[in-house]
N, C-alpha and C positions, 0 to 999 in steps of 0.2 A: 434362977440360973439360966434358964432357957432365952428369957427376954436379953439377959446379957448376950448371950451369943450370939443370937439376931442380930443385936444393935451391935457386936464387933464386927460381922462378919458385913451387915452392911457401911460400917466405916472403912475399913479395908475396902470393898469393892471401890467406892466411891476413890479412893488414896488411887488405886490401879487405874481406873477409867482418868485421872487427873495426869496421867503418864506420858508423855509423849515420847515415841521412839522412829528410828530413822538410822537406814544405812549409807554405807558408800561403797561400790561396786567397781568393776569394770564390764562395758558391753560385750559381746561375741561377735556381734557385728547390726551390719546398717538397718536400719529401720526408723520408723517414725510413730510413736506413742506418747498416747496425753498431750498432742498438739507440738510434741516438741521434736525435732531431726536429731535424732543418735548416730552417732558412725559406730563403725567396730573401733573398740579402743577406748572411748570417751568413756570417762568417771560418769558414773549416775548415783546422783544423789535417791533414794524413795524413802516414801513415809506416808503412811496412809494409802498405803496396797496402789501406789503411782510413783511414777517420776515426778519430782519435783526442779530436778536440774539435771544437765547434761554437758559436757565439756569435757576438750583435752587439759583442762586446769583444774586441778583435783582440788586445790583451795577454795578454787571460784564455786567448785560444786558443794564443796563444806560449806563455805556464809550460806549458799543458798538452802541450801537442807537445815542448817539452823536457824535462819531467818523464819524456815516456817515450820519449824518445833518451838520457837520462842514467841510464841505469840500475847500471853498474861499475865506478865512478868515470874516468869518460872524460875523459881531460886537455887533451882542446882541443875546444871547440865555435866552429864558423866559421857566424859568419852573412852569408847573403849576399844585400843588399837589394836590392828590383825596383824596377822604374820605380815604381810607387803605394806605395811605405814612405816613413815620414816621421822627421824626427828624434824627434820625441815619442816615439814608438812604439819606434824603434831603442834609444832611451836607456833606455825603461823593460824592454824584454828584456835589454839588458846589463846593467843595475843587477840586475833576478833572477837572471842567471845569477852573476852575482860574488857577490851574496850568499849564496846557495839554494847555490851548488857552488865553493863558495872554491878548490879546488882544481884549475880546470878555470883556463885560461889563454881567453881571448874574442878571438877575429877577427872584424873588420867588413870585408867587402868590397863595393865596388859591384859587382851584379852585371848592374843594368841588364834583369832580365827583365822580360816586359811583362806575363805573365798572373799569377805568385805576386808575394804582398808579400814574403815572405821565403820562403832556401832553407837548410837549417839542418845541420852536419853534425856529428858529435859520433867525435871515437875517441879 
């Protein structure tokens, strides 16, 4: 009984540590982090406790926040929309994700948060 629990609990760990997650934001304002120029307003992509992208093109910050959640061919990416995402927006990250990673299956979920436009998870 015991060696089984062991051995679940460390396959579960291993399942979570295999998770990649990643938001999308808005700035409060100008600054420069992780090598990259933010203004106040710009979309910020992070994932891995950094910006990974920045721009007034909240799409542009999507591929890029995906691009580097998607790195070992990850078979499911769930996104999950906030209060301020819009379908525009939703449709044009799922169209690159289906494209860009054909083999990756896309969840849309509401996820009703109030501060990210999207919250993204890939395994």
């Amino acid at each position: 009984q015991q060696a089984d629990r062991e051995a679940n609990q460390a396959v579960m760990l291993q399942a979570i540590e295999s998770i990649r997650s990643g938001q999308i934001t808005v700035s409060v304002r100008d600054t420069e982090m992780d090598g990259i120029a933010i203004r106040k307003g710009d979309y910020l992509g992070i994932a891995d406790n950094r910006i990974v992208g920045a721009s007034a093109d909240l799409v542009e910050v999507g591929r890029r926040l995906i691009d580097h959640l998607v790195r070992h061919g990850e078979e499911v990416i769930t996104i999950l929309t906030g209060e301020l995402a819009d379908d525009a927006h939703t449709n044009a990250l799922v169209q690159y994700v289906e494209e860009r990673y054909p083999q990756a299956e896309v969840e849309i979920h509401a996820g009703g948060q109030p501060v990210y436009h999207y919250l993204f998870s890939a395994e």
